[in-house]
Backbone bond lengths (Angstrom), bond angles and torsions (degrees), N, CA, C in turn:
res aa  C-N    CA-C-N  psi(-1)  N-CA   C-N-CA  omega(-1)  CA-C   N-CA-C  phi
1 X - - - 1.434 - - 1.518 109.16 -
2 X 1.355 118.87 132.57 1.293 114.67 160.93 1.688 134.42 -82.29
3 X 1.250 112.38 142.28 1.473 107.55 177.25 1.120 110.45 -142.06
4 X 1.386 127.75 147.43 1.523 146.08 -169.28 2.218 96.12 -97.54
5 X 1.075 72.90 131.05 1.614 86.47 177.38 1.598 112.43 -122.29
6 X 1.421 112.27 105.60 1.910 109.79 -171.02 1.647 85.04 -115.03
7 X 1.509 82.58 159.46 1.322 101.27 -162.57 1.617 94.42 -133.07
8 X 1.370 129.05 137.59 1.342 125.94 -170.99 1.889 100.03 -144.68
9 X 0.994 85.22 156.58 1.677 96.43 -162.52 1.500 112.62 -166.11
10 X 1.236 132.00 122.77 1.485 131.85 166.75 1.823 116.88 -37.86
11 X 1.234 113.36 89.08 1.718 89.71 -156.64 1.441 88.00 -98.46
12 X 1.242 125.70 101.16 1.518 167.76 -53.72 1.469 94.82 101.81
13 X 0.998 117.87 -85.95 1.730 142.03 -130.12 1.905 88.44 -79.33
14 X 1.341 110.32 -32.63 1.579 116.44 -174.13 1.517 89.04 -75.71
15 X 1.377 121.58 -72.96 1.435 132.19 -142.46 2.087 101.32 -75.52
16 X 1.474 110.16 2.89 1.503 116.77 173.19 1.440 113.21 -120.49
17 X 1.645 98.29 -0.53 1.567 100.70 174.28 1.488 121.15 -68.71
18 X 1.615 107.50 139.88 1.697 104.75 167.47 1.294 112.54 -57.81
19 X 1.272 134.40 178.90 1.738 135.95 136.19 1.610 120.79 -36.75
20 X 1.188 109.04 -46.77 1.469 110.61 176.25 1.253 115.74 -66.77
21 X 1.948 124.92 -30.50 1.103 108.30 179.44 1.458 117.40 -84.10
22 X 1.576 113.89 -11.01 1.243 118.79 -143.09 1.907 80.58 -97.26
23 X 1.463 126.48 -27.36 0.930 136.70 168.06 1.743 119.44 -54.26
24 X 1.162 113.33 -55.68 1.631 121.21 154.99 1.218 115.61 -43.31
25 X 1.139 140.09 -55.52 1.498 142.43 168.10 1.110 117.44 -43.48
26 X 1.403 128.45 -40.36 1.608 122.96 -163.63 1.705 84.24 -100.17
27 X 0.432 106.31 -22.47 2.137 109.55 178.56 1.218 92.27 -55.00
28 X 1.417 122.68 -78.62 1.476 126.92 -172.05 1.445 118.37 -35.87
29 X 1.733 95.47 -43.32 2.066 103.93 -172.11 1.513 86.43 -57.21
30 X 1.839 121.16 -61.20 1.481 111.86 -159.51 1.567 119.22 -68.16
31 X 1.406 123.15 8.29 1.191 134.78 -173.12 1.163 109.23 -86.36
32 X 1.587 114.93 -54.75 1.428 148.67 172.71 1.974 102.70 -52.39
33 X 1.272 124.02 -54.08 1.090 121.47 -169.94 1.529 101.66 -94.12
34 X 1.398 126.88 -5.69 1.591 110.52 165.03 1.723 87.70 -89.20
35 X 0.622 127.12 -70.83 1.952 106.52 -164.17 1.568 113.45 -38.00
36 X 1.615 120.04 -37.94 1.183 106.46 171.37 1.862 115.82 -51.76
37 X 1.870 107.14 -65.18 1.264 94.37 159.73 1.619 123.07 -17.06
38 X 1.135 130.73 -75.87 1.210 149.28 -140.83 1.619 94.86 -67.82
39 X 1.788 118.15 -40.28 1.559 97.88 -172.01 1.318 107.29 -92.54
40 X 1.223 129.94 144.76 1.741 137.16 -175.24 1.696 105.44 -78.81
41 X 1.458 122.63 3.45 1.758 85.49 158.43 1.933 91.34 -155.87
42 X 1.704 100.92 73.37 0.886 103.29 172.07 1.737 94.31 -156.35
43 X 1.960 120.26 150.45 1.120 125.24 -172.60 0.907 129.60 -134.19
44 X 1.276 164.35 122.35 1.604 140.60 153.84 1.328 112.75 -47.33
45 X 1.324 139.99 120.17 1.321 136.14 133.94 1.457 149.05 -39.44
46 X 1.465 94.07 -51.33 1.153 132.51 162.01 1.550 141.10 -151.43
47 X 1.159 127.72 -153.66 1.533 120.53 -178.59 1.605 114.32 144.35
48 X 1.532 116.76 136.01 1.223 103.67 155.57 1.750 85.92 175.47
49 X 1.213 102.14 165.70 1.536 115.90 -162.15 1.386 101.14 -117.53
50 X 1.831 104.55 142.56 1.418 110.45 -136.53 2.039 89.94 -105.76
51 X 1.343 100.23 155.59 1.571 102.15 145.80 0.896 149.39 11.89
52 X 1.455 159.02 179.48 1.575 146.36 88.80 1.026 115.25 -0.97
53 X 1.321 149.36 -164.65 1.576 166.84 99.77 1.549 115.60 -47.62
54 X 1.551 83.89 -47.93 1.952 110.03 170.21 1.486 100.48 -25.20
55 X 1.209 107.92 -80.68 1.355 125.60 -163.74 1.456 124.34 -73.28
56 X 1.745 117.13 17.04 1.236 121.55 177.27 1.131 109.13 -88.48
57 X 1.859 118.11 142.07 1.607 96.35 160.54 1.490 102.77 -118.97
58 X 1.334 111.71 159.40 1.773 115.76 -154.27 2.124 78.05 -139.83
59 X 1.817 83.48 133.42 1.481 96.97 -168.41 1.529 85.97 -121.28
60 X 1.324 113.43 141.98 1.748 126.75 -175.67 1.486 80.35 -146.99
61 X 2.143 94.14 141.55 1.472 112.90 176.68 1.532 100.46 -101.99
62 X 1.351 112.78 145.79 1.712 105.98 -176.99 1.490 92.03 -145.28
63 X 1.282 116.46 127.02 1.144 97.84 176.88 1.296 152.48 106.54
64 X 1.366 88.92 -36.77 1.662 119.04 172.59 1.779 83.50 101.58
65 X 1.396 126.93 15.28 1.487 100.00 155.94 1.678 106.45 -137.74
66 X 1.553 113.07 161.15 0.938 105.77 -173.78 2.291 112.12 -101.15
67 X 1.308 93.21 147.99 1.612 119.43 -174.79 1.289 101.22 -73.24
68 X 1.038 139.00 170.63 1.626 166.34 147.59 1.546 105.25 -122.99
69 X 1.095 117.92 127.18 1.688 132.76 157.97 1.558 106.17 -141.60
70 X 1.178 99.77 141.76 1.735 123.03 -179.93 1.669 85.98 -97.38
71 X 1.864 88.44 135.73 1.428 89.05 167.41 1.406 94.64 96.51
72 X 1.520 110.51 171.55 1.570 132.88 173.74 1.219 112.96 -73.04
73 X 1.427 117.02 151.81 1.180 123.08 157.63 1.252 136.87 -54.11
74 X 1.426 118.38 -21.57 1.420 128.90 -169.09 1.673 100.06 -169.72
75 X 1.284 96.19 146.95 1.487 94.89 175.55 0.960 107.92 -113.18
76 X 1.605 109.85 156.49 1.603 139.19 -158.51 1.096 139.74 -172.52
77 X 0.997 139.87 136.43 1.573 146.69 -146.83 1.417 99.88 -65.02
78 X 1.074 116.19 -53.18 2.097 113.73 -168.64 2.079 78.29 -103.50
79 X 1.624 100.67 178.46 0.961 135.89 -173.20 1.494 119.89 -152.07
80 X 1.167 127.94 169.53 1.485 107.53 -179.79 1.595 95.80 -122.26
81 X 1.555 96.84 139.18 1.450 95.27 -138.38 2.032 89.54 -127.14
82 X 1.332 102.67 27.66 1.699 121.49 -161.80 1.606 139.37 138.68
83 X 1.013 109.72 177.55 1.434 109.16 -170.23 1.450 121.27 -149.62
84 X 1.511 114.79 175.83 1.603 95.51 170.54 1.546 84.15 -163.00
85 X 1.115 122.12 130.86 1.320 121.10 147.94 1.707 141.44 -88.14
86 X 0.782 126.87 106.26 1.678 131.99 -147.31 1.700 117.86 -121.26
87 X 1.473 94.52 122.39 1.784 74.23 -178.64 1.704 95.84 -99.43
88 X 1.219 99.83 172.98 1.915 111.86 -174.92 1.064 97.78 177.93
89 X 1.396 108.59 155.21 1.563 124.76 172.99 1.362 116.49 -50.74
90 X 1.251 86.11 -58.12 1.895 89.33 -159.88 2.278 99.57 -153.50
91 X 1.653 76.99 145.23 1.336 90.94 -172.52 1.522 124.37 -27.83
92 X 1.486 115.98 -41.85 1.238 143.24 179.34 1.704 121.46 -38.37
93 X 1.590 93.96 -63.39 1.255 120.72 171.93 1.435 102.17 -56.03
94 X 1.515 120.24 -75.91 1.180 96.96 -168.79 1.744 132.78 -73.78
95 X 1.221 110.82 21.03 1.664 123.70 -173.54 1.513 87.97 -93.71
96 X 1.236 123.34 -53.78 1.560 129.40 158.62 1.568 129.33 -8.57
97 X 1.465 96.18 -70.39 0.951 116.83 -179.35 2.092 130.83 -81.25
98 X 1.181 106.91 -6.66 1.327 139.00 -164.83 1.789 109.57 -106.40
99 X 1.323 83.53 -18.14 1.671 97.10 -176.28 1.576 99.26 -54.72
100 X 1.499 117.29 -43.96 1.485 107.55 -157.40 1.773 100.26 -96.43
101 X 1.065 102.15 47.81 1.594 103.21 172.53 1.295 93.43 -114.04
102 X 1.941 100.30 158.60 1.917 112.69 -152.46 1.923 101.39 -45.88
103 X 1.433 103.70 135.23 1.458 93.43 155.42 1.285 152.58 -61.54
104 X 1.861 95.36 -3.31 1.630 100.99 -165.15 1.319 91.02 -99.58
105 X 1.302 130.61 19.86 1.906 130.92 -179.10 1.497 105.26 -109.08
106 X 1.066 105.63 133.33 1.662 124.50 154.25 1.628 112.85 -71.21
107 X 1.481 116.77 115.58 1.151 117.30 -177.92 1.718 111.29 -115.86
108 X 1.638 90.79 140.77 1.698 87.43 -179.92 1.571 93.83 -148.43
109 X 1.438 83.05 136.18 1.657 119.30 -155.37 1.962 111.44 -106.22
110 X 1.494 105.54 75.11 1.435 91.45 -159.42 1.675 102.62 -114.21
111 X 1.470 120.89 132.36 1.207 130.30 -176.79 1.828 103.46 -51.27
112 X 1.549 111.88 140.47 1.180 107.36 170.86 1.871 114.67 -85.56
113 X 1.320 128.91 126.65 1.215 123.72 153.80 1.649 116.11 -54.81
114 X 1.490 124.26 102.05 1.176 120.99 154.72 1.733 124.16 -71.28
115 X 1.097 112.71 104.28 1.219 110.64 -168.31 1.608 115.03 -110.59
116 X 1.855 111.48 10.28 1.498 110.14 161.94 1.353 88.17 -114.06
């Protein structure tokens, strides 16, 4: 089964980080992706860590037409600050394995609907 793994974080906490912390963080990502290596029926798909928020633009239809806004939709303390796409058996396994991603992130672990 596949599942999308976002990772959200005040990125604050990135953009005030030392080197050493900012160094701990990517440790964790490579920690996280050697155990995937490490289990035989589990994968990354994908992955990569996003932007600002700053720099999002979020399109809403109103109307029957569609909006442009720079920036988020709503403001908020964490942000989602990356992703990972992962295949694994079962939810379990990969909650397991996700453990050693940064502690200062809120992680949410949501099954993908394949719908082709």
């Amino acid at each position: 089964m596949k599942y999308v793994v976002l990772l959200y974080q005040d990125e604050r906490i990135w953009a005030e980080a030392d080197e050493s912390a900012q160094q701990a963080t990517i440790a964790a990502h490579d920690a996280f992706s050697a155990r995937v290596e490490q289990h035989p029926d589990v994968r990354i798909l994908a992955g990569e860590a996003l932007r600002v928020v700053a720099e999002a633009t979020t399109l809403r239809r109103r109307d029957g037409r569609t909006v442009l806004t720079d920036g988020p939709f709503a403001e908020t303390a964490e942000q989602l600050g990356g992703f990972y796409v992962v295949e694994a058996p079962d939810l379990d396994t990969l909650l397991e394995l996700v453990e050693v991603l940064p502690a200062d992130c809120s992680i949410e672990v949501r099954p993908v609907d394949e719908l082709v």
